[in-house]
C-alpha positions in Angstrom: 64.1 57.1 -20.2 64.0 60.1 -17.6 64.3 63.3 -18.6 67.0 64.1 -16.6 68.5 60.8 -18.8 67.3 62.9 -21.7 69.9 65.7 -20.9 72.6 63.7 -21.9 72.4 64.1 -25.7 75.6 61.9 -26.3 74.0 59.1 -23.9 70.2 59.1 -25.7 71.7 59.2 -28.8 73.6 56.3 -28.1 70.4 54.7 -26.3 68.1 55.8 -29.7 70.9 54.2 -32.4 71.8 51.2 -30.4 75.1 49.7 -30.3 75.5 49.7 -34.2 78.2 51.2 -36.1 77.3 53.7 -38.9 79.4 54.0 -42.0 79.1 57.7 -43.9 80.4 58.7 -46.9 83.3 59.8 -45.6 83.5 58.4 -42.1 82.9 55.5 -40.0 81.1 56.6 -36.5 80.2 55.0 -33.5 83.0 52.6 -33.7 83.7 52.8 -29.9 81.8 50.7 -26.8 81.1 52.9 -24.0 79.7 49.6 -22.1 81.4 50.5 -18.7 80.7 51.6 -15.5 80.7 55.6 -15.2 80.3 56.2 -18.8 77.0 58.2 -17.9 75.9 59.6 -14.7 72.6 57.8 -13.8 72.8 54.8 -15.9 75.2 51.5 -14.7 75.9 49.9 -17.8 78.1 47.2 -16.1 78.5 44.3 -18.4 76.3 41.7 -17.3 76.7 37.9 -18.4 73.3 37.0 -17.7 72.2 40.0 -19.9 75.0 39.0 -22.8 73.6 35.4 -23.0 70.1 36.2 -23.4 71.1 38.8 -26.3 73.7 36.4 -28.4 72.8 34.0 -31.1 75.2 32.3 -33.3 74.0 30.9 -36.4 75.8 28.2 -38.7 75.4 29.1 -42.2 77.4 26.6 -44.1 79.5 23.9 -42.7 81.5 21.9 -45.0 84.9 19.7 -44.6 87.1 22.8 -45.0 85.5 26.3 -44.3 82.9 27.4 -41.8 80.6 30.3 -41.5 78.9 31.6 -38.4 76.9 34.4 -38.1 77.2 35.9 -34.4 74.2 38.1 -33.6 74.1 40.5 -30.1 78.4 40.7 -29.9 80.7 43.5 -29.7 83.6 43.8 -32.2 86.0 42.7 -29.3 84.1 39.5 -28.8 83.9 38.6 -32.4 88.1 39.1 -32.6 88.4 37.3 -29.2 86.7 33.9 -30.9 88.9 34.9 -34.0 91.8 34.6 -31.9 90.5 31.8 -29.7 89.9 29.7 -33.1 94.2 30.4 -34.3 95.7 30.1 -31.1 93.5 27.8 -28.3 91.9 25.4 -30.3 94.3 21.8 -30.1 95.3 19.7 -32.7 97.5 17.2 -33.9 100.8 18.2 -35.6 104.5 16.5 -36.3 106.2 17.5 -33.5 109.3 15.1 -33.9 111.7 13.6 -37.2 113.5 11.2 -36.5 115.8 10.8 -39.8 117.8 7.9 -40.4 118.8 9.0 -43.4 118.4 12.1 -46.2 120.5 11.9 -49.1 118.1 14.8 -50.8 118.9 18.4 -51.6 116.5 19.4 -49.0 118.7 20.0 -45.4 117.2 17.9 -42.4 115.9 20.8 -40.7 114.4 22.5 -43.4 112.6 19.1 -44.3 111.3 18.5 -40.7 109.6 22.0 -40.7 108.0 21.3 -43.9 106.8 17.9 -42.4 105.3 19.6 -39.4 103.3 22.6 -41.2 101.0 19.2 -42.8 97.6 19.1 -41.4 96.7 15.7 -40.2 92.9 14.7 -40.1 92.1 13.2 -36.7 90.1 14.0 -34.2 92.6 15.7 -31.1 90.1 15.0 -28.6 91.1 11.4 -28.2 94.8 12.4 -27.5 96.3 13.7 -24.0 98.5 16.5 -24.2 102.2 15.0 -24.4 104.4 17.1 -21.4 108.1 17.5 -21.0 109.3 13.8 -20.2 106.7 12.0 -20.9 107.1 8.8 -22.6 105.7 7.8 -25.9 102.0 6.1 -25.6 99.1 5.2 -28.1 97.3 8.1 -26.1 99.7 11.3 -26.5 101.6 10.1 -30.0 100.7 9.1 -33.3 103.4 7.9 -35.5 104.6 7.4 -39.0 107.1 6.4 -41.6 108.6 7.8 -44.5 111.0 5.6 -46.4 111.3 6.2 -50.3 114.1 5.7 -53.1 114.6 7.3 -56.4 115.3 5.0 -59.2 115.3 5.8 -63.3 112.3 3.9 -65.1 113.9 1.6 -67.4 110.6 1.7 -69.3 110.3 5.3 -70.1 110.3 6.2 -73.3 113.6 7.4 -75.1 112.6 10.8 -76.4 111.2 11.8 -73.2 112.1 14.8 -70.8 110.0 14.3 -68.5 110.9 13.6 -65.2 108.0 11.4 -63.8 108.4 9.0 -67.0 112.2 9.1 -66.2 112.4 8.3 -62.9 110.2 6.5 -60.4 109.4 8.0 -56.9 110.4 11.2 -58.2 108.1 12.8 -56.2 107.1 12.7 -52.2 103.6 13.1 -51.8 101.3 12.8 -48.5 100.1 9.6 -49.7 103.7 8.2 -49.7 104.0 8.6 -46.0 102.4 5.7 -43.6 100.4 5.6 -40.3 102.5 3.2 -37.9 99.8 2.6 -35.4 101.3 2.4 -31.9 99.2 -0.2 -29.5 95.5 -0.5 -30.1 95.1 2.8 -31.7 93.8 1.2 -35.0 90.7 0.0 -32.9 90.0 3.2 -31.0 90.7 5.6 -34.0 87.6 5.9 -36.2 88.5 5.7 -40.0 91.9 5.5 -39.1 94.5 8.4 -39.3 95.4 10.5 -42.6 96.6 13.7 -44.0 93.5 16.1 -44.8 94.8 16.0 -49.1 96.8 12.9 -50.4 98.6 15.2 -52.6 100.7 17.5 -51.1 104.2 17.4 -52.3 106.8 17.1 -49.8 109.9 16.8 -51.3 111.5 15.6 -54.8 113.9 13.0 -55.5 116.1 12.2 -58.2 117.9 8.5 -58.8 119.7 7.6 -55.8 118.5 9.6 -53.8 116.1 8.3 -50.8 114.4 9.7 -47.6 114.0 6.9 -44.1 112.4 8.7 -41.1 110.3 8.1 -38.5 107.8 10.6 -37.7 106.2 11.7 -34.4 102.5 13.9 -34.2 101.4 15.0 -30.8 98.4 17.5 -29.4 99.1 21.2 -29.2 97.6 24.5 -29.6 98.6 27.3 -32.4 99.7 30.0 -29.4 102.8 27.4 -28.8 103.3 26.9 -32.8 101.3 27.7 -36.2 101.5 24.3 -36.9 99.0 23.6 -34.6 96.7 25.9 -35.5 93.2 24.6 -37.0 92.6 26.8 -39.4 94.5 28.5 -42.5 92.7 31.8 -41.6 90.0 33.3 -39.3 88.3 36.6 -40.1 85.2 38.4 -39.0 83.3 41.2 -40.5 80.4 42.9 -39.7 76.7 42.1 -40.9 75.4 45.1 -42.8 71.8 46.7 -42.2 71.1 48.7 -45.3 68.2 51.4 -44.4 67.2 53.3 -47.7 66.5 57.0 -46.9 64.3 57.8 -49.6 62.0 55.7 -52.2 63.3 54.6 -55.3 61.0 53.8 -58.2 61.1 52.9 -62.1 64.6 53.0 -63.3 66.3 53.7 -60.4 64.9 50.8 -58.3 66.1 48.9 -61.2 
């Protein structure tokens, strides 16, 4: 650092603290990025990808089936909330895109039952499917499809002093479970483990005796920024990794 550099409180300052934001007891400071051309006179702090790469690290802390972690080390706020973003709105997957209902004698309306269908999260891998465009026909690469056909009858075996409805009546209940994978071509020998919903047990509708659900069901490939149903993930949130500094020693009970 020059000391004509050195003039510039505001910009040594900045230089001397680093790009980290500093949380008072009353305020939050150095919340903004001055990371931009002109920002100080004698210093061109253009944004530089060669520079960003060597400076970021991201860091999987635990992975599991249904929640992820990742520590992202050398990033801006902006960039943390653009992969935020990127993970809820660009990231594909499969979703029930079409219903085809043949017949719905239950209290729930058609269209209120075919958004409920849609919002299910399917577990396959999206990067075996092609996107499916305007006019496109139906194909074992852009479609998956399934069937829902179920009636409500009463259990002639419950017991007489019952109430309850799942002794009273069988296929009360519409469950995940109760809807089947139609495979359309070869898929069942190109799709890994087959093709299910991520839980077994979410309820879908409920039936009472006579009534009956027969659809057919079409999942394609999409991305959340054209519906929330395609988004992977429930939620996405960042927040920022602490650095605790303690100003002064603490001993004895204090420490404690």
């Amino acid at each position: 650092i020059t000391p004509g550099e050195k003039q510039d409180k505001q910009w040594y300052q900045r230089r001397v603290r680093g790009n980290k934001i500093h949380l008072d007891l009353h305020t939050v400071r150095n919340t903004e990025d001055t990371r931009y051309p002109g920002t100080y006179s004698g210093y061109d702090d253009t944004w530089n990808f060669t520079k960003f790469k060597n400076n970021f690290k991201m860091d999987v802390v635990p992975l599991g089936a249904r929640e992820v972690e990742i520590d992202m080390i050398g990033i801006d706020t902006p960039f943390a909330n653009a992969f935020r973003r990127i993970l809820l709105a660009e990231v594909p997957t499969m979703a029930i895109e079409e219903v085809f209902i043949y017949n719905n004698t239950t209290v729930m309306q058609d269209e209120v039952l075919a958004h409920r269908l849609g919002l299910l999260p399917i577990n396959v891998d999206p990067r075996l499917f092609e996107m499916k465009k305007k006019g496109d026909k139906v194909t074992e690469r852009n479609t998956l499809q399934f069937r829902l056909k179920i009636r409500c009858k009463r259990n002639k075996k419950a017991p007489s002093d019952t109430t309850n409805p799942d002794e009273l009546y069988l296929n009360s209940k519409v469950y995940t479970r109760t809807i089947e994978w139609e495979p359309i071509g070869d898929q069942k020998n190109w799709i890994p483990g087959g093709v299910r919903f991520t839980e077994e047990d979410i309820l879908v509708n409920v039936l009472r005796p006579g009534q009956e659900l027969d659809m057919r069901l079409h999942a394609v490939k999409g991305i959340g920024s054209d519906h929330a149903k395609f988004s992977p993930v429930a939620t996405a949130s960042y927040r920022l990794m602490p650095e605790i500094q303690l100003l002064q020693p603490f001993r004895g009970h204090m420490a404690e």
